[in-house]
N, C-alpha and C positions, 0 to 999 in steps of 0.2 A: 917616585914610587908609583908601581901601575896598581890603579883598583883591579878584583876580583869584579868581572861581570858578570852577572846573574840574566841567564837566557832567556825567561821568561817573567813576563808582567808577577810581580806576589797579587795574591788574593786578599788585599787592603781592607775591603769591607765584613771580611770574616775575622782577620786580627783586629780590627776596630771592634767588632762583635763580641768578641771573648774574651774582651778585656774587663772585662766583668765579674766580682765571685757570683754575682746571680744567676748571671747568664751563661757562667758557666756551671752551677748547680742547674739550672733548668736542661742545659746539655748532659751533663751527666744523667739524669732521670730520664731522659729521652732514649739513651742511647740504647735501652735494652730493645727498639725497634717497637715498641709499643704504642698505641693511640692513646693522650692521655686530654682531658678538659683542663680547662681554665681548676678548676676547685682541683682536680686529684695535681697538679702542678702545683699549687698553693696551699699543700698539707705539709705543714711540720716546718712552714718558710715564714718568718714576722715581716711577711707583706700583703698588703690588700691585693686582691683580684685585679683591681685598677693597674695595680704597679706591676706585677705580676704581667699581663697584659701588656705593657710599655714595653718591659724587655722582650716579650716573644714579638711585638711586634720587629724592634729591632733586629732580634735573629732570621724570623722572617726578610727583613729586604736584605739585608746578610745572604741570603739563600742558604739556611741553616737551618731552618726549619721551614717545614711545610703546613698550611692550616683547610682545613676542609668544615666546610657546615655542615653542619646535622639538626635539621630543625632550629630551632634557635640555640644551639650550643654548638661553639666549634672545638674542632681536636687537632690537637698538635702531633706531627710524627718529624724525626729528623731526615734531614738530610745528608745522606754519607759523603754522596759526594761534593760537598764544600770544603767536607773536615777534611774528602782524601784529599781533593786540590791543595788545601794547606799543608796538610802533611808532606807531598810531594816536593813542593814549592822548597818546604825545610830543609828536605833531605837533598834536594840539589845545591840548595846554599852551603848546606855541610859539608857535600861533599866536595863543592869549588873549594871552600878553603882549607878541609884537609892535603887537597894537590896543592894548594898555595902554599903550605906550612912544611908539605914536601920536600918541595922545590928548594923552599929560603933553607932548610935542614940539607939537602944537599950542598946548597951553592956556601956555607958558611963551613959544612964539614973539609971543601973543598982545599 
């Protein structure tokens, strides 16, 4: 049986990233393209600023999020394009194996 090849390297460190429900609520708050601080990330979430922090550091080397100082506070903005690489990444995969499941539906109709 031949595997489906996938053309290009996945984006491992962003699926590693968002395996997360935090880290994926801290994406989702991001996404509205907004600068937001450590505190407005950590409104209405039962985690400290510490932990809080932990995850965006991860999304950060993820390259999923971006972090800028501001005097001694920094802000977080996302990165689109990590989430497009992923998303790309998926819909090639999807579509290799829809031509695979083509294929096997042809050659069995046959």
């Amino acid at each position: 049986m031949s595997r489906v090849k996938i053309r290009s390297k996945p984006p491992a460190p962003v699926f590693a990233a968002l395996g997360s429900d935090i880290r994926l609520e801290l994406v989702a708050r991001l996404s509205d393209g907004k600068e937001y601080s450590i505190t407005a990330l950590t409104d209405d979430l039962d985690l400290t600023r510490q932990a809080v922090t932990k995850h965006l550091q991860v999304l950060r080397d993820a390259g999923i999020v971006n972090r800028q100082r501001i005097g001694r506070e920094s802000r977080f903005t996302i990165n689109p394009g990590s989430i497009t690489q992923a998303k790309d990444y998926l819909k090639r995969v999807s579509d290799q194996w829809d031509n695979a499941i083509a294929r096997l539906r042809s050659t069995v109709e046959q």
